[in-house]
C-alpha positions in Angstrom: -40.2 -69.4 -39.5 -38.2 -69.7 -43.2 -37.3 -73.0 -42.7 -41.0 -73.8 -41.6 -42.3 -72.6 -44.8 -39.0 -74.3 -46.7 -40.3 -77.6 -45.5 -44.1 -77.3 -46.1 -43.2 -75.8 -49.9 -41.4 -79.5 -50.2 -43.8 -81.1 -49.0 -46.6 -80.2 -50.9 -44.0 -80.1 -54.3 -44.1 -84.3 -53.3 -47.7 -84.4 -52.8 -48.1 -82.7 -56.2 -45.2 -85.7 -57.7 -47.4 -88.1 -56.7 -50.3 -87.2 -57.1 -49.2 -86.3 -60.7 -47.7 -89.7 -61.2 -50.8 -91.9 -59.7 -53.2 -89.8 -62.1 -53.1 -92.1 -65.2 -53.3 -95.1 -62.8 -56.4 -93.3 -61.4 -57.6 -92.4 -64.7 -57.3 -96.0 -66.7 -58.3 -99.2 -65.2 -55.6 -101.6 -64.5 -56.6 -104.9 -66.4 -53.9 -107.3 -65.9 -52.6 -107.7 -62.4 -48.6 -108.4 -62.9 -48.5 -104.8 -65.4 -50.2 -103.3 -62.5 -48.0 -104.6 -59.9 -44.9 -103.5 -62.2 -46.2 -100.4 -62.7 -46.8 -99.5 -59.2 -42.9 -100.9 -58.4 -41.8 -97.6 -60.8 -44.0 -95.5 -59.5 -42.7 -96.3 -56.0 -38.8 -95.4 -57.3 -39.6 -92.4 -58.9 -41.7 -91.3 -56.0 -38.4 -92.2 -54.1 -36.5 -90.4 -56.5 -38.5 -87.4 -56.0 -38.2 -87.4 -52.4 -34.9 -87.4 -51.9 -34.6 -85.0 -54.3 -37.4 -82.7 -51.9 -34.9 -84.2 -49.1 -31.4 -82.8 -50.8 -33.4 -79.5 -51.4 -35.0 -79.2 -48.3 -31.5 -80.0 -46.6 -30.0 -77.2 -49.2 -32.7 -74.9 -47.9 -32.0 -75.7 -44.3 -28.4 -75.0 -44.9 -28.7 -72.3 -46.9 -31.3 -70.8 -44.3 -28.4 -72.1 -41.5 -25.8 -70.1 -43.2 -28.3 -67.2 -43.6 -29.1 -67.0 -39.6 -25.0 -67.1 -38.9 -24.9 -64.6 -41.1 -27.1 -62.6 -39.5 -26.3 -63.3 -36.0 -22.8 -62.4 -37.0 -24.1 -58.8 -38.5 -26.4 -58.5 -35.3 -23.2 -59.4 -32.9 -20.8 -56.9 -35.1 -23.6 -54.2 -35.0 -23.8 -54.7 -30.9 -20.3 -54.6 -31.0 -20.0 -52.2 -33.2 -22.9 -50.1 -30.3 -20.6 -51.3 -27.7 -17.6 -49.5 -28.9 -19.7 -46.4 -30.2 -20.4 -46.3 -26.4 -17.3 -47.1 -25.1 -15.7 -44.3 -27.2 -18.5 -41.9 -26.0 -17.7 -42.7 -22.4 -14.1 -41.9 -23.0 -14.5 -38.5 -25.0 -16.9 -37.9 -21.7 -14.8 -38.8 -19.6 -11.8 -37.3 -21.9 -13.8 -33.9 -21.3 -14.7 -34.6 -17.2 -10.6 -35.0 -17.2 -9.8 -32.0 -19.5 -12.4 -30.1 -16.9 -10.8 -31.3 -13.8 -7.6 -30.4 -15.1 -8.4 -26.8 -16.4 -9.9 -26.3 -13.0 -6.9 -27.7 -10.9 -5.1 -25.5 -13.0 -7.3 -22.4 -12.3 -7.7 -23.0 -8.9 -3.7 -23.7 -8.6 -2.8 -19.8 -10.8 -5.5 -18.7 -8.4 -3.7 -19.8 -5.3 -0.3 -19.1 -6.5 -1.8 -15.3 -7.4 -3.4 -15.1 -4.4 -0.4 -16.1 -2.1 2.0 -13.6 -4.3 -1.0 -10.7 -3.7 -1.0 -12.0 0.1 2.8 -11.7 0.8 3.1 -8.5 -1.5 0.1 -6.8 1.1 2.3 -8.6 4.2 5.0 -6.7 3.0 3.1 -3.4 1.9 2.0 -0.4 4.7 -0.1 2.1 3.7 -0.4 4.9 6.2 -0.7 8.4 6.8 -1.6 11.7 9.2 -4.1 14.5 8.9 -3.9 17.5 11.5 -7.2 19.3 11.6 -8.2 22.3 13.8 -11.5 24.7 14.1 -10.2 27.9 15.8 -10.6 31.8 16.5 -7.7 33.7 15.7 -6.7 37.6 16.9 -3.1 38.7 15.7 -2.6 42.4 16.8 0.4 44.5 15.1 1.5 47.0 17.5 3.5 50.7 17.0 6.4 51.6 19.1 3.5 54.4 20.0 1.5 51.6 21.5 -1.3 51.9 18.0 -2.5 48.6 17.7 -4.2 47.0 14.4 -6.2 44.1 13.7 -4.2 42.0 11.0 -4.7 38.6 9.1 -5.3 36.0 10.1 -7.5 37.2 12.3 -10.8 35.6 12.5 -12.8 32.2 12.7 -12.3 28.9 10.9 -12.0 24.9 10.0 -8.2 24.2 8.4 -6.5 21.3 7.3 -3.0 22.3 7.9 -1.0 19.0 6.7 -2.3 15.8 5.4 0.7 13.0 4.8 0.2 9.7 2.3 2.9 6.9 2.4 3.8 4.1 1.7 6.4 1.3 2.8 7.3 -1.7 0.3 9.7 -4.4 2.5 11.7 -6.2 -0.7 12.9 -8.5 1.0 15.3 -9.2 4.8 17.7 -6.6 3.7 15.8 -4.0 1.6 13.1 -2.0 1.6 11.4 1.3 -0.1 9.9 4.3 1.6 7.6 6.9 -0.1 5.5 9.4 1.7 4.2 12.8 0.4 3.0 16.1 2.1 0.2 17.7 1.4 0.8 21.5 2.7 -1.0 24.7 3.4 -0.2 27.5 0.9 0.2 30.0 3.1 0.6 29.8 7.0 -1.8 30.8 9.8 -0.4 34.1 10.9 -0.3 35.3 7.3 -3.7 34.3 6.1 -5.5 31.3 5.2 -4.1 27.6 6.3 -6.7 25.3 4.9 -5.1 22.4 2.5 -8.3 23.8 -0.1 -4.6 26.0 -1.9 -2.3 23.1 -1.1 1.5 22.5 -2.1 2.2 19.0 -2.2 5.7 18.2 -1.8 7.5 14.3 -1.9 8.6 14.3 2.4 10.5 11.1 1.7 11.4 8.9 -1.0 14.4 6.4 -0.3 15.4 3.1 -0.8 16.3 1.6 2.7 19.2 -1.5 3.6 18.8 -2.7 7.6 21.7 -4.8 8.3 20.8 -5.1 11.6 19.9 -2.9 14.7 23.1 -1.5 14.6 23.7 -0.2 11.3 20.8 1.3 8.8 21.4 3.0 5.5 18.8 5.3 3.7 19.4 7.0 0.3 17.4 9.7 -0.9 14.5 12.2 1.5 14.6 11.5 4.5 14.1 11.9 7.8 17.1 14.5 9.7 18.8 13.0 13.2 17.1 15.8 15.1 13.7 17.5 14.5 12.1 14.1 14.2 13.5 12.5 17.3 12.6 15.9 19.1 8.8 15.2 18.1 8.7 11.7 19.1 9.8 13.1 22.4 7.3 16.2 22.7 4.0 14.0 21.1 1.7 16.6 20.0 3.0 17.7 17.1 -0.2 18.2 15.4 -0.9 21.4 17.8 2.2 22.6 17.5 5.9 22.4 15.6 8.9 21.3 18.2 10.7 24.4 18.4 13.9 24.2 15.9 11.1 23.2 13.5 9.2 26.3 14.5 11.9 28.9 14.2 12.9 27.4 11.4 16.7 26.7 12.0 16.1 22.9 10.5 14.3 20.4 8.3 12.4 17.5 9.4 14.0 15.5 5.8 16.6 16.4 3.2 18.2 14.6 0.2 21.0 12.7 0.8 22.7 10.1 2.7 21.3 8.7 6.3 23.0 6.5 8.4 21.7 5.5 12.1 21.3 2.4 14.0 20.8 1.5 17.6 22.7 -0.4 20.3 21.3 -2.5 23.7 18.2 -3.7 24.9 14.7 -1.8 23.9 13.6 -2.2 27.2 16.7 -1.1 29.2 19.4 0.7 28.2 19.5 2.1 24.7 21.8 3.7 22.5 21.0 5.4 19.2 22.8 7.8 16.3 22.0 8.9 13.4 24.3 11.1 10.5 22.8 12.4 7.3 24.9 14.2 4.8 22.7 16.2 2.7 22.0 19.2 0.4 20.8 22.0 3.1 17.9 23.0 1.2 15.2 20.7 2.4 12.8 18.4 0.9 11.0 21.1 -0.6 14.3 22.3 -2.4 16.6 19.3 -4.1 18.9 21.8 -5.7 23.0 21.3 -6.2 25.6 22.8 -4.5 29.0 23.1 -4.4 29.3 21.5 -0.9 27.1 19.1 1.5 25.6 19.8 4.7 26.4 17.1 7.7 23.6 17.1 10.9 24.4 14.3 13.6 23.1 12.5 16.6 23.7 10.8 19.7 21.0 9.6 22.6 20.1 7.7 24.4 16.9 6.0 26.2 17.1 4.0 29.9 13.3 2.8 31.6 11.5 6.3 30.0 14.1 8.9 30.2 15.6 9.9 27.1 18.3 12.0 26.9 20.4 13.2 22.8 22.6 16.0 21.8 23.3 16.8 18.2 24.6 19.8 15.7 24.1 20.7 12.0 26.6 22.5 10.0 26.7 23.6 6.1 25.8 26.4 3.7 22.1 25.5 3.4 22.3 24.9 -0.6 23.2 28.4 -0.7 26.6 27.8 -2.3 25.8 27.4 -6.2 27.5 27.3 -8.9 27.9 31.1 -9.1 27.1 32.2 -5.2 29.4 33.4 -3.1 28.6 32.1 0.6 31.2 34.3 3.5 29.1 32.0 6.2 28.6 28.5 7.8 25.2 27.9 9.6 26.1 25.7 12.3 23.5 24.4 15.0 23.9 22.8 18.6 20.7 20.8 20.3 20.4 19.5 23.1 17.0 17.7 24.7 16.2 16.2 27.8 12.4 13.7 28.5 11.0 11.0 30.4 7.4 9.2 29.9 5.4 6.8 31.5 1.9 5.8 31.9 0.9 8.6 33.9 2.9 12.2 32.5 5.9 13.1 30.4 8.2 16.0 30.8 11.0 17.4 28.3 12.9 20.2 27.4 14.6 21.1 24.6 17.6 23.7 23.7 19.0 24.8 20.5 21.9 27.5 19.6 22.3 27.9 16.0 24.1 30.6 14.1 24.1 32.1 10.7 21.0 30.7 9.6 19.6 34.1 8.6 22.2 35.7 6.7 24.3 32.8 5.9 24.1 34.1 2.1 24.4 38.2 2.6 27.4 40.0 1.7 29.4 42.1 4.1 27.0 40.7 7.3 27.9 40.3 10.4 27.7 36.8 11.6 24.6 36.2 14.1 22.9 34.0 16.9 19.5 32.9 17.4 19.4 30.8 20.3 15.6 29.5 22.7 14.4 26.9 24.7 11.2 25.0 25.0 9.5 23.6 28.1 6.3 20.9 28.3 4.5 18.6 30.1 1.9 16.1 30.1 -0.3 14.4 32.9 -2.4 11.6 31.9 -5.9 11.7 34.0 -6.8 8.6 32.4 -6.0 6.4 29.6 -8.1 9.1 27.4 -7.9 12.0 29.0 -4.6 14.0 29.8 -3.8 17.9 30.3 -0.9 19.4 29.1 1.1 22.6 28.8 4.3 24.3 26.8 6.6 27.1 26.9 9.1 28.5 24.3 11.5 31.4 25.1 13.5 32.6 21.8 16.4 35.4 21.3 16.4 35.2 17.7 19.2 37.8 16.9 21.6 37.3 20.1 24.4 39.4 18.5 22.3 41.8 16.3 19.1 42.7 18.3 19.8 41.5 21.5 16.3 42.7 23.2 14.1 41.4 20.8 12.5 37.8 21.8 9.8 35.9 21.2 7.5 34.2 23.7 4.9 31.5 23.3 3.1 29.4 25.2 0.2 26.6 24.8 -2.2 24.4 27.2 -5.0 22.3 26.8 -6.7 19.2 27.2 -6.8 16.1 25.0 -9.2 13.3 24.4 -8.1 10.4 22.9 -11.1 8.3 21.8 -8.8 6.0 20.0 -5.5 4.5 19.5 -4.8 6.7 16.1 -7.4 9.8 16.9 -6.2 12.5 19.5 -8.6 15.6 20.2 -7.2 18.7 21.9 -9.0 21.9 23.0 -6.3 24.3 22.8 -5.5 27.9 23.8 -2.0 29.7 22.1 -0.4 32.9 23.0 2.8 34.1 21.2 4.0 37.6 21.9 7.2 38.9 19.7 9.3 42.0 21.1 11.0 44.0 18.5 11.8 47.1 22.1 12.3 49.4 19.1 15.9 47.7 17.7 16.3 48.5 13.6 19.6 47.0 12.3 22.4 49.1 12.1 24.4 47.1 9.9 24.7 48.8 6.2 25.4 45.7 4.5 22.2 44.3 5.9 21.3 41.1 7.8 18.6 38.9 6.6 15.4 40.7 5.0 13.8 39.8 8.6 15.4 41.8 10.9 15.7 44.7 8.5 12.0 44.8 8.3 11.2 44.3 12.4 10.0 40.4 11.4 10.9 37.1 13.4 10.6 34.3 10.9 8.4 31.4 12.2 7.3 27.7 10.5 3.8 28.9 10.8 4.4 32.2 9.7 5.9 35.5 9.6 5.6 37.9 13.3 6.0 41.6 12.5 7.1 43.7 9.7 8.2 47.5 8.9 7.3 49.9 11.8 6.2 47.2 13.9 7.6 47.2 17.5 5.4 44.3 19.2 2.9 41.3 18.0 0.4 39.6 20.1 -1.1 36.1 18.9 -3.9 34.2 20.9 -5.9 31.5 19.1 -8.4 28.8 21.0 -9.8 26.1 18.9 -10.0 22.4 19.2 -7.1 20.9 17.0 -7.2 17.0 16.3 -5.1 14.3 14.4 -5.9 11.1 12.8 -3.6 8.2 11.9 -4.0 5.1 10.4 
């Protein structure tokens, strides 16, 4: 369009040229031809003068117009170029950011996966677990005068208790190692002395030990744990939520101590099996992780062969008695003995346990002394859920001492079993302690027990000053639940 106008501004600057120049020939009459014809010869050059000035112009224009256009095509091309690479660097910083993005979230979903495999192999490798033993029952404890006088006594009387509740759990660290640690909730007081219910609970650590399995053969456990004998004589018996096994019940063991434990197990699961177990231990108990001046040592042998199982062990030591500062004159020592077979449709045991000095292992000037009992049960298994069963402990607590007085207890029932880790029982007890009048002769004294008529018990205490006979029934429906 410029060079358009360019060329019709020249043209009409040469119109003007010549129509300025042919004015005076227009204006005075030419008289004389040849002045004329010369005249019009230099109008003619300057005319061509003029033009090609107009032509050098217009071709200065067109150049200049030329040069112009580049110009601005070259600015128009740098600007697109300049658009282009505004846009190209957009699209990287976008896809600078999509990358940044992608990698933030491979690396979130990467911590996420490494966290969530750790978490999943620290649960594979983590148990939590425990017990409760429940009952609802009606109680009638009778104290008896060598006269015959009977009273009503605690706990007599009707009511829901939560006798133990147990909380562990079991870490594996790795092939080799692994930690235990399971606490025990407890009843304050026991059921023949008054209220059982967990609502006044002790809460004692049961076991706590770090654990190295070399192999079948050879475990090592350091710290509370389980003894070689009580528990072996409850995985034998089943029901110990209704009832303690019996060394458990006279109390002439622990179920765990501090110390050392060593067991393993020889054979074939399935057929012939050899087990053992040694702990070397305070003597006072889980509950009681006091010093001594000496360790107590409880072992055991058995063995199992297609559902009969068969163990012996003993105990000896001063039951933490020996202090810094106590004089002990007395060893307790204990001899067990226990005899079972299970299968799918009953299981049968007894059990038999000697033990001596447990009561006045610690009392100057007494004479030494024997308790000594034996348990019976059975089971019969009506159906995968339903089974009947029975027990029967016999117990001279003071062979030596008080040889007529015994104690005499007995249990049956029947158990429902809605599922694997739930067992119901509807239970009837009777326990009947004979004192037949016997008082300790012995000046120095025995224990605080016989002195005072009483047989000591795991649930409580049977007796007491001027008491000659105790009768104990209790029906109630007593439950456990595992998990």
């Amino acid at each position: 369009m410029r060079k358009t106008s360019i060329h019709l501004c020249g043209a009409s600057l040469a119109a003007l040229a010549v129509l300025g120049l042919a004015s005076p020939a227009l204006a005075k009459p030419v008289h004389k031809g040849h002045r004329a014809a010369a005249h019009r010869s230099s109008d003619a050059s300057e005319i061509a003068a003029l033009k090609a000035q107009v032509n050098a112009l217009t071709a200065r224009l067109d150049a200049l117009t030329e040069a112009q256009q580049a110009t601005a095509q070259q600015a128009q091309a740098a600007s697109s170029a300049a658009q282009v690479a505004q846009t190209q660097s957009a699209a990287a910083q976008s896809q600078s950011a999509q990358t940044s993005a992608q990698v933030a979230s491979a690396s979130t979903a990467v911590s996420r996966q490494i966290t969530s495999e750790v978490a999943a192999k620290a649960t594979s490798n983590t148990r939590v677990y425990g017990q409760a033993f429940v009952d609802t029952s009606t109680i009638r404890q009778t104290n008896y005068t060598a006269a015959g006088v009977g009273t009503r006594v605690k706990p007599s009387g009707t009511g829901l208790d939560i006798k133990r509740f147990y909380l562990g759990v079991d870490q594996k660290l790795n092939k080799t190692f692994s930690a235990v640690f399971l606490i025990d909730a407890q009843a304050s007081s026991a059921p023949y002395t008054g209220n059982a219910n967990l609502s006044g609970a002790n809460v004692y650590i049961k076991n706590a030990y770090l654990q190295a399995k070399f192999s079948n053969a050879l475990t090592v456990r350091i710290g509370a744990a389980s003894m070689p004998w009580i528990p072996f004589a409850e995985g034998a018996y089943g029901q110990r939520y209704i009832e303690n096994t019996m060394v458990d019940r006279v109390k002439v063991g622990n179920t765990t101590d501090w110390g050392v434990h060593v067991l393993g197990t020889f054979g074939d699961p399935k057929d012939l099996n050899v087990g053992y177990a040694v702990s070397v231990v305070n003597g006072g108990g889980y509950k009681n992780p006091t010093r001594s001046n000496s360790v107590d040592v409880e072992g055991r042998l058995s063995a199992n062969y297609k559902g009969f199982t068969a163990g012996i062990g003993g105990y000896s030591g001063k039951l933490a008695a020996d202090g810094q500062g106590t004089t002990t004159l007395h060893t307790a020592t204990r001899l067990d003995a226990l005899l079972a077979y299970a299968d799918k449709h009953f299981r049968v045991g007894g059990e038999y346990y000697r033990a001596k000095n447990f009561s006045q292992y610690n009392v100057l000037n007494a004479q030494q002394d024997v308790s000594e009992g034996y348990t019976l049960y059975g089971t019969v298994f009506l159906t995968p859920k339903w089974s009947v069963f029975g027990r029967y402990d016999h117990i001279k607590p003071n062979q030596d001492t008080a040889n007529l007085r015994s104690d005499n207890y007995f249990n049956t029932g029947i158990t429902y079993s809605p599922l694997a880790n739930v067992d119901l029982s509807l239970v009837y007890k009777h326990d009947r302690f004979d004192n037949n009048g016997q008082v300790v002769a012995d000046a120095g004294g025995l224990a605080t027990a016989l002195s005072t008529n009483t047989i000591i018990l795991q649930n409580g205490n049977l007796g007491g000053a001027g008491i000659d006979r105790v009768s104990y029934d209790e029906v109630g429906l007593f439950g456990q639940w595992k998990f």
